[in-house]
N, C-alpha and C positions, 0 to 999 in steps of 0.2 A: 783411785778412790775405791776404796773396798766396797763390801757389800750392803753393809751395818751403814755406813756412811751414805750411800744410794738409797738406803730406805731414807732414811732423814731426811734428804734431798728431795726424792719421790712428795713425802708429807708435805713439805714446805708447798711442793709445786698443787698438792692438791688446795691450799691453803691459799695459795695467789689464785686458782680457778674461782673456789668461791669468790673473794675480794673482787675479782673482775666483775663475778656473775652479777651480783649484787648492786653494781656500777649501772647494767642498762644499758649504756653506749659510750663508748670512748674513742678521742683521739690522743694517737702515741705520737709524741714527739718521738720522732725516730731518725735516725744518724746510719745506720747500717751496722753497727759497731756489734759487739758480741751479746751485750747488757741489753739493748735494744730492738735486734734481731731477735731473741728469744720474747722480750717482752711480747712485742708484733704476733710472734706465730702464736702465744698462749691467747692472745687477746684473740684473733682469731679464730682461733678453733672453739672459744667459749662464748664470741659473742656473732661470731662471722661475721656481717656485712651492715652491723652495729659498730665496728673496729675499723679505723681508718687509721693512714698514716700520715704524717706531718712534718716535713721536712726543710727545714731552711737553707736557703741559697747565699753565700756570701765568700769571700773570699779568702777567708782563714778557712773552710771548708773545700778540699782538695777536690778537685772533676772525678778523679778515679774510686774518692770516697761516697760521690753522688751518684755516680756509674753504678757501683755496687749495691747502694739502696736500691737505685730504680730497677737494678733486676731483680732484686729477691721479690721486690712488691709486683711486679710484673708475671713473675713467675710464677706467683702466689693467688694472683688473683686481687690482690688489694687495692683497695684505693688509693690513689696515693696522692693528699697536697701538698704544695709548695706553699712559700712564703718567702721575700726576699727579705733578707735580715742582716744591711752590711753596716755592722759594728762600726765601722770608721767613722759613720756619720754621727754616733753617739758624740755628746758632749763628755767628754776629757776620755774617752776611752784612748784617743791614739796616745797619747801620755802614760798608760800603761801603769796605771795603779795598784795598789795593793788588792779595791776590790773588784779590777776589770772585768774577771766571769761576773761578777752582780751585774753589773750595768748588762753586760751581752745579755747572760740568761733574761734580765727581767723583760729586755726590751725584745727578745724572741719568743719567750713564755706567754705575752703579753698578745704578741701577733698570732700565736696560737689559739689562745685561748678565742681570741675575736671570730680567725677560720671556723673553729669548734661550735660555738654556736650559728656561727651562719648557717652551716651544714647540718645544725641540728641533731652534733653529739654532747651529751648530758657531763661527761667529766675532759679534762686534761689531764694525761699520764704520761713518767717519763721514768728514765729506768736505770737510777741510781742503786745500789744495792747494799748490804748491810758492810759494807767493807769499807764503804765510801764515808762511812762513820765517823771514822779516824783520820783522816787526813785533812789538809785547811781547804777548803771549797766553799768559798764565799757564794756559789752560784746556788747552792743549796739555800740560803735565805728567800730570793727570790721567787725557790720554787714553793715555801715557807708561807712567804705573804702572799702571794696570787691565789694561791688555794691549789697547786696545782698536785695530782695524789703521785706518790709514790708506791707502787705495792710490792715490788721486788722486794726492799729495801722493808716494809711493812711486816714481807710473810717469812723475814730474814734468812733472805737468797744470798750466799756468799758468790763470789766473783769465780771459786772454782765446781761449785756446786750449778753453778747455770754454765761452766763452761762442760758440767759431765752430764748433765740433763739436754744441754745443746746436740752433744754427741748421740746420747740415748735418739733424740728428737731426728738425728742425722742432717742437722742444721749446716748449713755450708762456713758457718762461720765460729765452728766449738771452737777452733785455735787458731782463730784470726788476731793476729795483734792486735793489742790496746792502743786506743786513737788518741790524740788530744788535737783539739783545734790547733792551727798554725798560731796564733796568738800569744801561746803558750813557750816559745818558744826563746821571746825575747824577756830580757834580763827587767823586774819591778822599775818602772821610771825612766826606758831606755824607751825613744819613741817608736811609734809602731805606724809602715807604710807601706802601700798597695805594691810598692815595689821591692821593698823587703818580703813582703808575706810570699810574692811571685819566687822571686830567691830560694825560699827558703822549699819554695815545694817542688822546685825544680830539684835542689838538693838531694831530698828524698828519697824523690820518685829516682833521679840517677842511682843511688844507691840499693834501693829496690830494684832496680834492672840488674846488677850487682850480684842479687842472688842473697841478699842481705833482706833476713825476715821483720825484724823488731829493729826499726830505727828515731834517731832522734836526734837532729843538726839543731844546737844553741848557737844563738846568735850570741856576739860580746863586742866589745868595741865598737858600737854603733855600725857595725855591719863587719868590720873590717876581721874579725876572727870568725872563726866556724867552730863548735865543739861539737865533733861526734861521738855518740852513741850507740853501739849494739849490743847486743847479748852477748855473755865471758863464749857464748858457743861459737860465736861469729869472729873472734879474737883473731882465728890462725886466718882465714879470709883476709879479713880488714890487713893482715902482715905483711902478705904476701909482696914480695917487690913490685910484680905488675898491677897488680892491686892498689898497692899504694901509690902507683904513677899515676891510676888511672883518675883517683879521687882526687890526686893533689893540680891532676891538671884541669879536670873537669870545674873542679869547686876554683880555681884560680879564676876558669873563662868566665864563670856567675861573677866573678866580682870578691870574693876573698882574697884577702891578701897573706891570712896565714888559717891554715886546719891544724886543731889537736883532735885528738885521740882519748877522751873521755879513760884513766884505766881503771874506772870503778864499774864501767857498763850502762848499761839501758838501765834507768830505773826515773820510775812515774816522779812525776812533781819535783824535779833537781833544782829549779827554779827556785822553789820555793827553801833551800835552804839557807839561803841568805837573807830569806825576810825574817825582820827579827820583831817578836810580838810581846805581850807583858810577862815580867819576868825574865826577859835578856834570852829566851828561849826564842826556837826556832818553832813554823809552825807544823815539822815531819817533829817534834819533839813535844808538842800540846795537841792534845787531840783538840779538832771541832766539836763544836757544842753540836 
């Protein structure tokens, strides 16, 4: 990012300080993720010990993903609450709908919000950004009707402008992959279980040991196929003959019965292009209202 583009950046960021200032107190639903992480340290630094964090515990939310919040906020000095929020309990979520993030988010949002004012913070905040615009995210509704603010996304933060202000900030997480819940994983209408979701992050995390940065194992065939995904960078890795012994036995012992090799790569919402919405369109081909 050049220099011209770092001012821009810089403005926007003084732009979320007010919008926070203004707020009084907030709790950040906070995930550890890189949108998140920054949201936390701006809220922080502009409200200090006015700014708590809010975390939910469930099982589409990976241990090493919860590891990694609790140390930044630890690190940091932050407060930090939980909340357990296991999606499976929702009605028809494990059927795996079109609008599954709503039901998640509403019913996480929901339990935040209730923490937020126990504790005696004035807003709920969370840290979607103007990028998230465009793409299908039914969870953004819910964060719609709760009331809950957006200001990332408000003081229009792009996804690489808070990952070069991350950096600026020397935030441990400028170029941490992009997360999505485990949930995300399986196919609209394919059922979704406590023993899949385990599967699937054991998957992972093996891959991640790997040496593999940006990953993302699709479930298909009701468990029985694997599709992976990494970055075109990770391609000669993932080839390698030992490489490929290592995955095809390990992903065999979880319980696949066949792995591909994704050869389009890592990319957000894959899931989503097979849901097909009005006008025979896909929803990576209609942007979200």
């Amino acid at each position: 990012m050049n220099e011209s583009d770092m001012e821009t950046a810089r403005s926007k960021r003084s732009e979320l300080a007010r919008r926070l200032g203004d707020m009084g107190s907030v709790a950040v639903a906070f995930s550890g993720g890189v949108d998140s992480t920054f949201l936390m340290s701006q809220s922080q630094k502009v409200l200090g010990e006015r700014a708590a964090a809010v975390t939910g515990r469930s099982l589409s939310f990976p241990p090493r993903e919860l590891r990694a919040a609790m140390d930044f906020t630890s690190r940091r000095g932050i407060r930090h609450i939980f909340v357990d929020s296991e999606e499976l309990e929702l009605p028809g979520f494990s059927d795996n709908p079109p609008d599954r993030c709503y039901l998640c988010k509403r019913e996480l949002f929901g339990k935040i919000k209730t923490v937020a004012r126990e504790n005696g913070y004035e807003h709920v905040i969370e840290a979607s950004n103007k990028d998230d615009e465009g793409d299908y995210r039914p969870g953004l509704a819910a964060v719609r009707e709760l009331g809950v603010l957006s200001p990332l996304r408000d003081a229009g933060l792009t996804k690489d402008e808070i990952r070069a202000l991350s950096k600026e900030e020397n935030l441990p997480t400028w170029d941490k992959p992009s997360f999505a819940c485990l949930a995300s994983r399986f196919p609209y209408g394919e059922r979704i279980t406590p023993e899949e979701l385990r599967k699937l992050d054991r998957a992972e995390e093996f891959l991640l040991s790997l040496g593999f940065r940006q990953v993302r194992v699709r479930l298909h065939e009701k468990g029985k196929l694997a599709r992976v995904e990494v970055e075109e960078s990770d391609f000669p890795l993932l080839l390698e003959p030992a490489t490929r012994k290592l995955v095809g036995t390990e992903f065999g012992n979880l319980g696949f019965a066949y792995t591909a090799f994704d050869l389009a790569g890592y990319k957000t919402g894959s899931m989503n292009l097979t849901l097909p919405v009005a006008g025979g369109k896909t929803p990576r081909e209609t942007p979200s209202a």
